[in-house]
N, CA, C and O of each residue as an XYZ file, in Angstrom:
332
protein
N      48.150    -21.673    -20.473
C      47.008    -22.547    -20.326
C      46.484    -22.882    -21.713
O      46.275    -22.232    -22.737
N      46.364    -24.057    -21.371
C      45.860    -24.831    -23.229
C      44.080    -24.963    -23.004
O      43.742    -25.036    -21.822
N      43.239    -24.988    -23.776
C      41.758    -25.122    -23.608
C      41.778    -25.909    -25.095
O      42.128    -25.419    -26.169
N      41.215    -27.507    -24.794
C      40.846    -28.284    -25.778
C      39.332    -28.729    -25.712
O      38.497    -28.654    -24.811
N      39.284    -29.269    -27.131
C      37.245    -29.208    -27.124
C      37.615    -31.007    -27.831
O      36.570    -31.652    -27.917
N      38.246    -31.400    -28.064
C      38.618    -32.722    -28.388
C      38.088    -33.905    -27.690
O      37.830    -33.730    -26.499
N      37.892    -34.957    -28.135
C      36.369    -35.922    -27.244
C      37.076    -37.326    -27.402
O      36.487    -38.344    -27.039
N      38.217    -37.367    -27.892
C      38.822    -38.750    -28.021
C      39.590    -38.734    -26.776
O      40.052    -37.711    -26.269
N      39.673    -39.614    -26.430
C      40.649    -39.572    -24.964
C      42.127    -39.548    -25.222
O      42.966    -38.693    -24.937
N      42.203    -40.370    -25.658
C      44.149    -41.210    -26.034
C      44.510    -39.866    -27.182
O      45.568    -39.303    -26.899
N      43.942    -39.421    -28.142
C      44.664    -37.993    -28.583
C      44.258    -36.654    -27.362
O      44.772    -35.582    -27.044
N      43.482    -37.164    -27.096
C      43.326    -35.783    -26.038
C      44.684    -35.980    -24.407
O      45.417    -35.169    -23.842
N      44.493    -37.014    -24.270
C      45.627    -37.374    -23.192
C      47.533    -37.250    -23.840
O      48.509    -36.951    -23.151
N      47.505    -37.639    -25.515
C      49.117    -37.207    -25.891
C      48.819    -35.990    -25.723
O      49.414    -35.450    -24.791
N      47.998    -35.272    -26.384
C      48.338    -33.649    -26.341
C      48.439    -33.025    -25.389
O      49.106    -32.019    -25.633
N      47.983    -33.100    -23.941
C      47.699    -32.389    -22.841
C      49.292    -32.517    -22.360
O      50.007    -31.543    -22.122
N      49.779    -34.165    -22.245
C      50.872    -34.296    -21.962
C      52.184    -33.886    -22.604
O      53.295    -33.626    -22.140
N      51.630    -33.918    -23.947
C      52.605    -33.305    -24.292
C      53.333    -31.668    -24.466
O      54.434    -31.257    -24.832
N      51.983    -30.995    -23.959
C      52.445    -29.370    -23.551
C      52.831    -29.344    -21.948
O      53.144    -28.341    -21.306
N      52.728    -30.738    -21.446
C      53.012    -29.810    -20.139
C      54.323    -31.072    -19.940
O      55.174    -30.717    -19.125
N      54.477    -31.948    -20.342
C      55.842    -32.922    -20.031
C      57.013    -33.453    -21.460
O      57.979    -34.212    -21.386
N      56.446    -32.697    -22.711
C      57.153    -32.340    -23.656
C      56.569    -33.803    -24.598
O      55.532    -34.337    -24.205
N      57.093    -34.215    -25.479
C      56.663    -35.336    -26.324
C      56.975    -36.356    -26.280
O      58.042    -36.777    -26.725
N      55.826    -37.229    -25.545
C      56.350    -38.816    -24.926
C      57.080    -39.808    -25.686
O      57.546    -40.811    -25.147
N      57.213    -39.523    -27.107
C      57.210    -40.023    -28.273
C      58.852    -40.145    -28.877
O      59.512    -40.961    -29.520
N      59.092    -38.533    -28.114
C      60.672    -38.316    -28.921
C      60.956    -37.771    -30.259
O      62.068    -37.390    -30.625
N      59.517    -37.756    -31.202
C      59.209    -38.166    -32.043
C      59.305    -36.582    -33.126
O      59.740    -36.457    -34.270
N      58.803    -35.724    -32.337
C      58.287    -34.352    -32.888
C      58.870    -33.581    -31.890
O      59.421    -34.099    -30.918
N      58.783    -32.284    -32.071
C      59.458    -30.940    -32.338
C      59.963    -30.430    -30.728
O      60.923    -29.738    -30.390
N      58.565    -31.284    -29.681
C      58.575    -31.169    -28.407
C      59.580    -32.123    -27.198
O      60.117    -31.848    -26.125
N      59.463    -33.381    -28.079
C      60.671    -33.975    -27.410
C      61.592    -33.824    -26.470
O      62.700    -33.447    -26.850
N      61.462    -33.975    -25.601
C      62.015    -34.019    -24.201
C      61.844    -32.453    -23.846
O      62.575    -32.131    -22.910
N      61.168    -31.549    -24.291
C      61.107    -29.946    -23.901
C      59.935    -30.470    -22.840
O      59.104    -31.239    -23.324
N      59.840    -30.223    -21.849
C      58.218    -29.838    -21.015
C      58.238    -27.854    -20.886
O      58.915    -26.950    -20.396
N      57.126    -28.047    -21.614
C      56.570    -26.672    -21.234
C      55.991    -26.252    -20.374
O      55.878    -25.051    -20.129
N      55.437    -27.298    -19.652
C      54.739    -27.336    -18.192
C      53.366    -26.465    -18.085
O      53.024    -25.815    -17.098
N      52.679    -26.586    -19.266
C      51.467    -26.118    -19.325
C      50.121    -26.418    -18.977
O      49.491    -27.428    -19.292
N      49.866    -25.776    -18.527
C      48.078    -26.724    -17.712
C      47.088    -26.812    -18.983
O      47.042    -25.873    -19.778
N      46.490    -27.686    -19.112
C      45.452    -28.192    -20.198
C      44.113    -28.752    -19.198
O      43.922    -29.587    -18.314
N      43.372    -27.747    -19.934
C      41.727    -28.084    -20.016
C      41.198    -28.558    -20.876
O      41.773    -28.597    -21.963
N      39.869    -29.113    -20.719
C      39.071    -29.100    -21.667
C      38.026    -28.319    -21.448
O      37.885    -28.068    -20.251
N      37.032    -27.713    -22.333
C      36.262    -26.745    -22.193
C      35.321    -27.634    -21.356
O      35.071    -27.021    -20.318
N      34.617    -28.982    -21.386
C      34.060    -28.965    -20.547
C      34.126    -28.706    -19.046
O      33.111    -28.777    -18.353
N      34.946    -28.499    -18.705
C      35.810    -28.001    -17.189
C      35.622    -26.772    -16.986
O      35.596    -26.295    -15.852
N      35.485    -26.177    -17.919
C      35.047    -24.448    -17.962
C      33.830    -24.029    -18.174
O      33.811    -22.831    -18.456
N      32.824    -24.522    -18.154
C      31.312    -24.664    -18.143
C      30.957    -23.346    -17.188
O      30.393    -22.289    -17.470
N      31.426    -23.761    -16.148
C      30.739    -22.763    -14.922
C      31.378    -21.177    -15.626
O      30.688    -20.157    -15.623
N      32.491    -21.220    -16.075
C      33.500    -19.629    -15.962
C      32.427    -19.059    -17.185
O      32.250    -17.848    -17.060
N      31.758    -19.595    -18.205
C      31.709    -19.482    -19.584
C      30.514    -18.250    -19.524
O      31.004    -17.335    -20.186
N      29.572    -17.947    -19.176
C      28.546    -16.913    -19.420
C      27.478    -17.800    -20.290
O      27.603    -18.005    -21.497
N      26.418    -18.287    -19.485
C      25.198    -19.233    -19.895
C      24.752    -18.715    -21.147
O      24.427    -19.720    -21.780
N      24.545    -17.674    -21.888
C      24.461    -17.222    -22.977
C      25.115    -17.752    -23.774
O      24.551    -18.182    -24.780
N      26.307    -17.888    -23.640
C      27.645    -17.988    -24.838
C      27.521    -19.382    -24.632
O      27.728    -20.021    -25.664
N      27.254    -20.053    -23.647
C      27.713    -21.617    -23.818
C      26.299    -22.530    -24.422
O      26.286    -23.638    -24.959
N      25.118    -21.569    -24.092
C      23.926    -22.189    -24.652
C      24.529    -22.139    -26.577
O      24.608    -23.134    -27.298
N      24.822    -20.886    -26.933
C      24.892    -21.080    -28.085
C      26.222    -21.553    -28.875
O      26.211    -21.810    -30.079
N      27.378    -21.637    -28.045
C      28.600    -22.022    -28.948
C      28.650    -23.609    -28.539
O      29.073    -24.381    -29.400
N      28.247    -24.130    -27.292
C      28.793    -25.743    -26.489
C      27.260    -26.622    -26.288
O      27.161    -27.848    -26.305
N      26.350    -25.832    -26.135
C      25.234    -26.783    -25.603
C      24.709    -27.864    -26.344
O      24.158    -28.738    -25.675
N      24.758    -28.040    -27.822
C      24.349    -29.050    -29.048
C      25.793    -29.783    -28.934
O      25.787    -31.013    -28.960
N      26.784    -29.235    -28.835
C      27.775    -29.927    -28.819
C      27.789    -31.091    -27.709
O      27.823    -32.298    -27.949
N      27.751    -30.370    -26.227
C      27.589    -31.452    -25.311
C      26.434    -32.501    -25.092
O      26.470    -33.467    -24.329
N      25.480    -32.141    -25.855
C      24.070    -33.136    -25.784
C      24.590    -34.630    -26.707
O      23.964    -35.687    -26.783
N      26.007    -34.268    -27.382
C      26.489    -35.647    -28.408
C      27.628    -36.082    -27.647
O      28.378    -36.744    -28.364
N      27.884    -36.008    -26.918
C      28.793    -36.774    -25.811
C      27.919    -37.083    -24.415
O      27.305    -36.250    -23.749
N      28.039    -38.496    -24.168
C      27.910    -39.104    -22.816
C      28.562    -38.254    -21.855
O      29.630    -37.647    -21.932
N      27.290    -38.366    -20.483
C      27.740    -38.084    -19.272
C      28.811    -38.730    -18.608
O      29.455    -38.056    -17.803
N      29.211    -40.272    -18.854
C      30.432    -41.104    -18.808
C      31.878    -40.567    -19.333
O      32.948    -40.469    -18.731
N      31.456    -40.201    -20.909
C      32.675    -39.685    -21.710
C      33.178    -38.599    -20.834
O      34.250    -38.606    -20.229
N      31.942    -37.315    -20.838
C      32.455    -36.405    -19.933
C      33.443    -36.070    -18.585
O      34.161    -35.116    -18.287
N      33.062    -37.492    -17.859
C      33.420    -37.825    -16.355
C      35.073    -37.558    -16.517
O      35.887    -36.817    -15.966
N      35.132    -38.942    -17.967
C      36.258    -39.695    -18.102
C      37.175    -38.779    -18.681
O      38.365    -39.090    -18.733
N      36.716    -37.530    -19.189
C      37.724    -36.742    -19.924
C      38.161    -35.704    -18.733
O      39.256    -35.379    -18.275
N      37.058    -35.402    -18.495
C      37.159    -34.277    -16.655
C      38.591    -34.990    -16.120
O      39.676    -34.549    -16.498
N      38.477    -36.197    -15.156
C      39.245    -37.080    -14.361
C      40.146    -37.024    -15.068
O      40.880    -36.139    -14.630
N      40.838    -37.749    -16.536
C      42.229    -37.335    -16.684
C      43.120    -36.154    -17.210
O      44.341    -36.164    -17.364
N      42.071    -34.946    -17.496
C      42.769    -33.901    -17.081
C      43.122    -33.758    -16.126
O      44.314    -33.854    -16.417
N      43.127    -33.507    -14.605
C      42.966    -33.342    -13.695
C      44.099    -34.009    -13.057
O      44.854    -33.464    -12.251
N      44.193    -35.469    -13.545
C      45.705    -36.690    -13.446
C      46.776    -35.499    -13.960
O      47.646    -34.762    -13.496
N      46.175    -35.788    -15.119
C      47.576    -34.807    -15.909
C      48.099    -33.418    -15.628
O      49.152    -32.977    -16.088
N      47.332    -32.816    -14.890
C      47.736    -31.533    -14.350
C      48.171    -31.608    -12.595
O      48.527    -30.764    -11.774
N      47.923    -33.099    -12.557
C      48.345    -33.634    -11.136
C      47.239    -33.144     -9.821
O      47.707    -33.259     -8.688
N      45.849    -32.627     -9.941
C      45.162    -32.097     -9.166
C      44.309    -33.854     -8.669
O      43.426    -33.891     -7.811
């Protein structure tokens, strides 16, 4: 299991895909390998985290990303892990 904190979509969507369906690209080291790894993003892990730890390591962090961005990063993890 991969856990990313990354807020761009299109690098956050090669990377996810590329640990779990190998490197779309051809390009680098992963190339046609799928490792078949599930990728999160930490916002997805909110609930597991211990309200303590997330007030102080994620909570300033998430107040600078949109509730939209959030949605949109949630939803294509979720594609990409096929759920």
């Amino acid at each position: 299991m991969l856990v990313f904190g990354l807020n761009q979509i299109f690098n956050l969507r090669v990377m996810a895909t590329t640990f779990k369906d190998g490197d779309p690209s051809y390009a680098g080291a992963l190339g046609g390998i799928a490792l078949g790894l599930k990728s999160y993003h930490i916002f997805e892990l909110k609930d597991e985290i211990p309200e303590a730890v997330w007030e102080q390591e994620m909570a300033f962090k998430e107040l600078e990303v949109e509730d939209e961005l959030v949605e949109q990063i949630c939803s294509m993890m979720r594609e990409i892990r096929g759920e």
